[in-house]
C-alpha positions as CSV (number, residue, x, y, z in Angstrom):
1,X,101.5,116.3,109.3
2,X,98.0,114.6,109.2
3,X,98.1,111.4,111.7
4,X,95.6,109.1,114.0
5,X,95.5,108.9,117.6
6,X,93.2,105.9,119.6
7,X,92.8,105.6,123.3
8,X,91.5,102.9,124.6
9,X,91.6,100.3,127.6
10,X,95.4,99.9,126.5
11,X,96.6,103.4,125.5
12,X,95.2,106.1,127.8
13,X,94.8,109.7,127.8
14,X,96.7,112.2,130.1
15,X,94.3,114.1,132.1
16,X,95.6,117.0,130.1
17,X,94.9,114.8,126.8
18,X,91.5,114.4,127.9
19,X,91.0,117.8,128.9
20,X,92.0,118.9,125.2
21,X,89.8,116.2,123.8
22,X,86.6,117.3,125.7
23,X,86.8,121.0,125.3
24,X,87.6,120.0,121.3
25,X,84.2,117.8,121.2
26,X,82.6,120.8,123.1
27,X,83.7,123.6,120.9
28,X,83.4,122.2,117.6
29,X,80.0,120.0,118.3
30,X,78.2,123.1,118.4
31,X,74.2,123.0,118.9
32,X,74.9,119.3,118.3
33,X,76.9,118.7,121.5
34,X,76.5,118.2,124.9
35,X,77.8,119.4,128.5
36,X,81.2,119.1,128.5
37,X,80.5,116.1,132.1
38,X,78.8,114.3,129.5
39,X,81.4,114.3,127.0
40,X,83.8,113.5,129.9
41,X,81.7,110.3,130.7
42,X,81.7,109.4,127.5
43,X,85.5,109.5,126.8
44,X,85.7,107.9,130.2
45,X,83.5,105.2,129.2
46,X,85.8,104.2,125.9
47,X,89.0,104.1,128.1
48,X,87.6,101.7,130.5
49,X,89.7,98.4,131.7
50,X,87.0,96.3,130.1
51,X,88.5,93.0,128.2
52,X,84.8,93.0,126.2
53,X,83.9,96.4,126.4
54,X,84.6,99.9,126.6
55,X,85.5,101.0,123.1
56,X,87.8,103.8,122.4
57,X,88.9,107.5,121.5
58,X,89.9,108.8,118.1
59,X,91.7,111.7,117.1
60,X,92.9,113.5,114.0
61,X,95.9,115.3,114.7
62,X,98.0,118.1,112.7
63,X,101.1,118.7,114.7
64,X,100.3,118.7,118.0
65,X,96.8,120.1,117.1
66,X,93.6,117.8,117.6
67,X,91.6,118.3,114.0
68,X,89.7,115.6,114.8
69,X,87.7,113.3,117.2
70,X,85.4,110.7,117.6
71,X,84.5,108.7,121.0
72,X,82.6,104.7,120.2
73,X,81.6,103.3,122.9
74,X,81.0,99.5,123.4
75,X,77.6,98.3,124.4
76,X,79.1,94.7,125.2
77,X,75.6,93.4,123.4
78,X,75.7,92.0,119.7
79,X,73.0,90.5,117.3
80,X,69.9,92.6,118.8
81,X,71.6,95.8,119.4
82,X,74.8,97.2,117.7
83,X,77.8,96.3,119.2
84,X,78.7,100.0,119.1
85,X,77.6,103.4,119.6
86,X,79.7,106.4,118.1
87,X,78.7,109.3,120.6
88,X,80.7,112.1,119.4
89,X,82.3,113.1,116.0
90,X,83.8,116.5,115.1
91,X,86.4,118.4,112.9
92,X,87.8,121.5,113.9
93,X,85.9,124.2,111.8
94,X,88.9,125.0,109.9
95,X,88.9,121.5,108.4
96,X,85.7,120.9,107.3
97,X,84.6,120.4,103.8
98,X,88.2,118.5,102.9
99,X,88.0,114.7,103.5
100,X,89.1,114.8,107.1
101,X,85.7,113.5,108.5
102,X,84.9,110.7,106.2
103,X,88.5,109.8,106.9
104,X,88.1,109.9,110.7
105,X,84.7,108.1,110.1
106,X,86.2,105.5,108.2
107,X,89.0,104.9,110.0
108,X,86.6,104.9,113.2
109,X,84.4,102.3,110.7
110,X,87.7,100.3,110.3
111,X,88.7,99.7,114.2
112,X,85.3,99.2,115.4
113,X,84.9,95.6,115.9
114,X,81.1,94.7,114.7
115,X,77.9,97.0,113.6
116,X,78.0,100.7,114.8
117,X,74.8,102.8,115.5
118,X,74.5,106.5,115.9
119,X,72.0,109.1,116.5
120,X,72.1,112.4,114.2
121,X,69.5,114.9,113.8
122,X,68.0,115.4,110.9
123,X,69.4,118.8,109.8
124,X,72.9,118.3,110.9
125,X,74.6,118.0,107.7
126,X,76.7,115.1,108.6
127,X,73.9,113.0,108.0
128,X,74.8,112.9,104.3
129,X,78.5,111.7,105.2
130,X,76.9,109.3,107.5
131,X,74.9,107.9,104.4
132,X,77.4,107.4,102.4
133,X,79.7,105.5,104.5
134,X,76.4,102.9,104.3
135,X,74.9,103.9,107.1
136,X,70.8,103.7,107.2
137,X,67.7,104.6,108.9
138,X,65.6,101.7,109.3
139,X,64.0,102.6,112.9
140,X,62.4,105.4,114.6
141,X,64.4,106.5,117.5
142,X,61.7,107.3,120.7
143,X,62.9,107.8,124.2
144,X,61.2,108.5,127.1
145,X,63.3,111.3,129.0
146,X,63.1,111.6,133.1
């Protein structure tokens, strides 16, 4: 049975919970992922005791099996920046190509509070789903990396 899960400031993650959710994220993220201390920060991030900030933890569960996950995190800005940022998004490779990341997405989409940004790379092939859930590319990311 197909249900949602959010953590948050309000409703945390076991250590075991989190454990599950950052080895998930660093499994099914693939080349798109990052160190599994990263993904930690991030979840770490959404569950924070911030009354304006923080954001929250997503997951797709069938059973007692995690499906699906996203991390947003609050930036606490608004107007010049995106109030949000999703970080991570993955389905377990089993589930892919049957609704169950537009449905995380929106759902995601639904309980963010304000505009939502996110970085994809160009040949990751959730950029279409990210399209057409609205999303668009009006800037050119740069960074400056130390």
């Amino acid at each position: 049975m197909i249900e949602t899960k959010i953590f948050d400031a309000v409703n945390k993650p076991t250590n075991h919970e989190k454990e599950d959710i950052v080895n998930f994220l660093f499994k099914s993220l693939q080349e798109y992922g990052d160190p599994k201390k990263d993904i930690q920060k991030a979840i770490d991030y959404s569950i924070k005791d911030f009354i304006s900030f923080g954001g929250f933890t997503m997951l797709i569960m069938d059973d007692d099996k995690i499906v699906g996950a996203t991390v947003i995190n609050e930036t606490g800005m608004g107007g010049y920046i995106p109030e949000n940022i999703l970080v991570y998004i993955a389905t377990h490779k089993d589930y892919r190509g049957k609704g169950l990341g537009k449905l995380l997405m929106q759902n995601a989409i639904d309980h963010a509070k304000g505009d939502i940004a996110l970085h994809v790379e160009a040949n990751n092939p959730a950029k279409f789903l990210y399209e057409k859930l609205g999303f668009t590319n009006p800037y050119l990311e740069m960074r400056l990396k130390r």
